[in-house]
C-alpha positions, 0 to 999 in steps of 0.5 A, a space after each residue: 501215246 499222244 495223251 497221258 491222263 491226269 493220274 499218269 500225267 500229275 504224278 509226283 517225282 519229288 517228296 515235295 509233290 506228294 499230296 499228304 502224307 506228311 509222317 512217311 514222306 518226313 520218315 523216308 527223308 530222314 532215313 536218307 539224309 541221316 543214312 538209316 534206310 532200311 533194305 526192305 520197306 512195304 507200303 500198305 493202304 487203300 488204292 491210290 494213296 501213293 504206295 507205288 509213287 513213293 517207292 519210285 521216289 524212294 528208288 530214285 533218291 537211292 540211286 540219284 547221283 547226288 544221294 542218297 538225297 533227301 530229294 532227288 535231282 531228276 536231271 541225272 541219267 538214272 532219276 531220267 531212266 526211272 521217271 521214264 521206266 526204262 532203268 535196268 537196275 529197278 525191276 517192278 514185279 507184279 505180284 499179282 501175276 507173277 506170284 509162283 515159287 518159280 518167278 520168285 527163284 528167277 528173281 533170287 538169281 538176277 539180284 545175285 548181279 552188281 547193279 549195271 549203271 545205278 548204286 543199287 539194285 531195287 526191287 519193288 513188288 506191287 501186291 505183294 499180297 498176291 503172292 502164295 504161300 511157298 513163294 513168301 517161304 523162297 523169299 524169307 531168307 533172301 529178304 532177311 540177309 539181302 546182298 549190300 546192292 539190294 533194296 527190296 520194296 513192297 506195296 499192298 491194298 491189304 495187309 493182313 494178308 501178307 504173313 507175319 514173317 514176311 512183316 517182321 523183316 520189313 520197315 512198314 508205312 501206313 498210309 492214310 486216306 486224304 482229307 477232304 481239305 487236301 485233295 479239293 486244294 489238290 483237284 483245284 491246283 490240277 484244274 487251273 493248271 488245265 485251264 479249266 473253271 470248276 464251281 466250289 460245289 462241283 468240286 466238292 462233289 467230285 472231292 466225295 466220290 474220291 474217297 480220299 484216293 488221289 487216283 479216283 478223283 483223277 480219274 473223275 476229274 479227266 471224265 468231267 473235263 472231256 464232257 464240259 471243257 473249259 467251264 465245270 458248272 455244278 449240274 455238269 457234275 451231277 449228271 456225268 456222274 449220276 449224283 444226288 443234288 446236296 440241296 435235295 438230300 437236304 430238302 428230303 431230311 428236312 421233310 422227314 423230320 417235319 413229316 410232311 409225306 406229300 413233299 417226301 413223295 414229290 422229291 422221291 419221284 424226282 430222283 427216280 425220273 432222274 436216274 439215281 442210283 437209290 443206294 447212293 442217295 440212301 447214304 448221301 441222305 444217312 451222312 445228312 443226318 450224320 452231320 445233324 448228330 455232329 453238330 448237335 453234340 459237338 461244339 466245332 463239328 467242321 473237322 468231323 465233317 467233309 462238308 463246304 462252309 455253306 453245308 454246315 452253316 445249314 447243318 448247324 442251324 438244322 441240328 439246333 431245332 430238334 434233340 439230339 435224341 429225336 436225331 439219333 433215333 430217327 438216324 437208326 431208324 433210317 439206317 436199319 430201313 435203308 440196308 434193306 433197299 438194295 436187297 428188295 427186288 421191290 426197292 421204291 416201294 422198300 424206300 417209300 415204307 422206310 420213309 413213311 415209318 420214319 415220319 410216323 416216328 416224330 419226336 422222341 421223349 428220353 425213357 427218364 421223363 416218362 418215368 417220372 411221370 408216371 412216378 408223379 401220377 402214382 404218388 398223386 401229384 400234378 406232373 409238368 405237360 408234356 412239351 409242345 412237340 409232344 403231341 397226347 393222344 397221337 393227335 397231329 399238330 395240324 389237325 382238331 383233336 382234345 388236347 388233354 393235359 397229364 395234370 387233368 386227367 382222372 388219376 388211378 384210385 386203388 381199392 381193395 374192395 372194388 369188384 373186377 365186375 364193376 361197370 367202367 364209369 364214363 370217361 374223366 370221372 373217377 371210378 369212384 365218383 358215385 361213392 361221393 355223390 350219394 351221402 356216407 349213409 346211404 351207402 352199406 360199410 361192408 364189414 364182417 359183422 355185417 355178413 353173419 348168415 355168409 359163410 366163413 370161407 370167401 368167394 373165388 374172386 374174394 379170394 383171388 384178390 384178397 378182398 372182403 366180400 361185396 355188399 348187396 347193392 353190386 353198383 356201389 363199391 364198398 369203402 375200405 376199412 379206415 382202421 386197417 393199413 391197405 397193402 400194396 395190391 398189383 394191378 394184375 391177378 394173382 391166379 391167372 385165369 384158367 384155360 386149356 393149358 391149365 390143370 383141370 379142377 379135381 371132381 373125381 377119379 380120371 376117366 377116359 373120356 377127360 383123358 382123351 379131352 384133356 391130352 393135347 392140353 397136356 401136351 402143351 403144358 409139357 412142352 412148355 416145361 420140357 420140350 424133349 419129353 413132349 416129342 415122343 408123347 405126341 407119337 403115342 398111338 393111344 392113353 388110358 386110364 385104368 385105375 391109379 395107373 396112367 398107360 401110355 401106348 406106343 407102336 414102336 419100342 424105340 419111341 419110349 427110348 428116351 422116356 424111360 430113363 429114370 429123371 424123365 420118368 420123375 419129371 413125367 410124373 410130375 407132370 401128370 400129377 401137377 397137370 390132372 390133379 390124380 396120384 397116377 402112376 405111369 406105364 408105357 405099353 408096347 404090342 408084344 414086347 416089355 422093352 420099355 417096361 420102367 421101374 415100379 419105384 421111379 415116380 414113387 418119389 414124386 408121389 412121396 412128395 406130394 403127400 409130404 407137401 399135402 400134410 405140411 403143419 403151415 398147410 394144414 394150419 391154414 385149412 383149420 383157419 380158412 375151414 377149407 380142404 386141399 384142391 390142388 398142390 403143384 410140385 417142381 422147381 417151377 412152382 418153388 417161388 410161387 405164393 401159397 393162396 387159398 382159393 375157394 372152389 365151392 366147398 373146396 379150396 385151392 392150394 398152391 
């Protein structure tokens, strides 16, 4: 073979050559010079670390006629032989391929032999990984007690797939993914050695697509030096290996965070004509933004990051026009979007979405700072305008719009008389701006001297909000009575309004026509409360009501199997008596059968309660004071920790 690539090629053979890795290579040099190798060691880490160089270094260093050597001589005929692969006493194994019980028997028998011209005999087995489970069993024993001529190596890309036996005999070296530093120096050295000119910014490039393995970044390198010869210029990079320009990722964040969507449009249509591979520049444009956050929180953010000088110079000055809030927000944002593009069968049109969500996001105010806005507008007091970057009303910087600022704004007034009816008053007045405009005599004081010929008992809505009744002229609102202490009153209705789902008023006995209008209501209501009980409701074939008894009819026994039981039959009946308001009893009907025929006793205890709560002495207290009567009670744990109001349901009030 005429031509060695440069990962063959640029191999290290001494300890000194290895490119990082400082803590193994000053781990394995002191064990041979001070002469505590162990007999089997395992390298592990990600591809092209420089598992297997070290192990053939380590073989080498073993067997040179000059060691045990801290570093081997690479003159002598065996440190020749295993540069060359030619030695007869190291034995490379791949484990990939031979990964049986009877490969790792034919290994146990040759290992059983003195060494032929070397001290010892090494065997080193790449991905060991690979190996099944019986042929790690075969190895246990030997690996434990191997011979004194015996030295057993071991690489892996994935360790946690060799077996915790198997580890607990071995001395293990972890190594890491180069620095960005190391392997740019290295790459640099590599290309002056070839002759070869490569700009700062292209080497950086091919520096990031390595990924800290020394192999991949040879293997780059030898494809960019065959396409440009002796000059590397930085475009000659981007367009071997179908790349992203660092200066249009930046150009791209930059518009995305002053949201300019013509620009984004302009430089997303360049990367598409380009060819790029849209996952790629989605991450390159993610660790953009990583390195915006770094440099924002961190005070020397360059270890942090793999980027030249000039990248994070630009970087920094970036970072310091916008919170990190607004950074970190947007950065999710982008993120959450960006892992959807690679599985849209639609994947500019998912960018372009993600992107134009991204500038309609903007900036960002800490959860804290509208807290205590909003405390300010409550307690009455003028709060600070927002910042400049706080655009009121969603008003675009560059567009006209009322700029309103929070101080100027009509702050809430909360009054006990004022009716839910009353007209909303046109925009920056108050609510109450009438009141002041006309003279206090003008204005009727609604006291309850002032409502003789009313009845005693007030109206529904009165009643709903705890307010005293409106005067005659229904455009004024009615001033609170200064004497007495106002409560605090939610914004929000005490009673939620009626509808469908609500239990419906109590005029009289049920009857089947309400009945049949009112089920599928009740249904809802059910399931709301328990969905199991509503699912065989729903397959009933008919209901009717035949005086105090509530029948349920079903085509098959088995459809009330479940209904039956005696807690279901409890938490049905007080279903129905929360729901229609009628002391029912209930019964389930089957054509020609009683299987699902239920104890007469089963809801007599809900009904118990219902009388109970009915004739409470606090109940009835409250209907001698508000000369009112008990419209509907409710019972069951959903209805525990709800307030006891009186609401008046023309005669009638409601309790609850």
């Amino acid at each position: 073979m005429s031509y060695l690539v440069l990962a063959r090629k640029s191999r290290p053979q001494t300890f000194g050559e290895v490119v990082g890795q400082k803590a193994v290579v000053r781990t394995l040099q002191n064990g041979l010079t001070l002469n505590r190798v162990p007999h089997a060691l395992i390298f592990s880490g990600v591809r092209g670390t420089g598992k297997t160089t070290l192990a053939r270094i380590m073989a080498k260093a073993l067997n040179c006629v000059q060691g045990p050597a801290a570093e081997p001589c690479n003159r002598c005929r065996s440190c020749l032989e295993i540069t060359e692969g030619t030695s007869i006493d190291l034995q490379e194994v791949d484990g990939a391929s031979n990964r049986g019980i009877q490969e790792i028997r034919e290994l146990k028998e040759k290992i059983r032999f003195m060494p032929t011209s070397s001290r010892y005999k090494i065997i080193i087995i790449d991905e060991v990984h690979m190996l099944t489970t019986e042929a790690f069993n075969a190895l246990l024993k030997t690996l434990e007690e191997p011979p004194q001529h015996v030295y057993f190596m071991f690489a892996t890309t994935e360790l946690h797939k060799v077996p915790i036996t198997i580890l607990s005999r071995c001395q293990r070296y972890e190594l890491k993914r180069l620095s960005h530093r190391e392997l740019a120096d290295h790459f640099s050295r590599l290309a002056k050695a070839e002759g070869v000119q490569v700009t700062p910014e292209g080497l950086d490039m091919i520096v990031r697509e390595a990924g800290g393995s020394v192999r991949d970044g040879l293997s780059l390198l030898d494809q960019i030096f065959s396409y440009c010869g002796r000059e590397v210029k930085t475009e000659d990079v981007i367009e071997v290996l179908g790349l992203v320009s660092h200066r249009l990722v930046a150009a791209m964040g930059s518009a995305l965070l002053k949201g300019d969507l013509r620009t984004v449009y302009t430089l997303l249509d360049q990367i598409y004509l380009h060819g790029t591979d849209i996952k790629r520049f989605s991450n390159d444009l993610l660790h953009w933004f990583r390195g915006l956050i770094v440099c924002s929180v961190s005070s020397s953010p360059g270890p942090l990051l793999e980027v030249t000088d000039d990248e994070l110079e630009e970087l920094k000055n970036t970072s310091t026009a916008y919170p990190v809030e607004t950074l970190a927000a947007l950065f999710d944002l982008l993120l959450k979007g960006l892992e959807t593009v690679s599985f849209s069968q639609q994947p500019r049109l998912a960018l372009e979405l993600t992107f134009i969500r991204a500038i309609q996001f903007r900036d960002v105010t800490p959860v804290s700072d509208l807290i205590s806005r909003f405390d300010s507008i409550l307690a009455g007091l003028p709060c600070e305008a927002p910042e400049p970057n706080l655009v009121p009303n969603g008003q675009h910087p560059d567009r006209p719009g009322p700029e309103i600022a929070f101080q100027d704004r009509p702050q809430p007034v909360f009054n006990r008389s004022a009716d839910m009816n009353t007209p909303s008053p046109a925009p920056n007045l108050s609510p109450y701006s009438k009141l002041h405009q006309e003279p206090l005599s003008s204005q009727k004081k609604a006291t309850p001297s002032a409502r003789t010929d009313e009845p005693r008992h007030p109206t529904a809505q009165q009643k709903q909000r705890f307010e005293p009744a409106p005067t005659e002229e229904p455009e004024q609102a009615a001033l609170p009575d200064p004497d007495q202490e106002s409560p605090s009153i939610s914004n929000k209705p005490i009673i939620p309004s009626v509808d469908d789902t609500q239990p419906i008023d109590n005029k009289g006995k049920l009857d089947n026509a309400t009945l049949r209008r009112k089920w599928e209501p009740f249904l809802k209501h059910v399931h709301k409360q328990q969905p199991w009980i509503a699912a065989p409701l729903r397959v009933a074939s008919s209901v009717e009501c035949q005086q105090d008894t509530l029948i349920i009819h079903f085509e098959d026994s088995t459809d009330c199997t479940l209904l039956k039981q005696a807690n279901n039959v409890q938490a049905l009946t007080e279903f129905v008596l929360n729901f229609f308001q009628e002391n029912l009893t209930i019964r389930f009907e089957v054509p020609g059968s009683d299987a699902c025929a239920i104890h007469p006793t089963n809801g007599l205890v809900v009904q118990e309660k219902r009388r109970a709560l009915a004739k409470d002495p606090l109940v009835l207290t409250a209907l001698d004071v508000f000369t009112g009567q008990v419209g509907d009670i409710r019972i069951g744990s959903q209805h525990h920790t709800r307030t006891t109001q009186m609401v008046d349901n023309s005669p009638s009030n409601e309790e609850e």
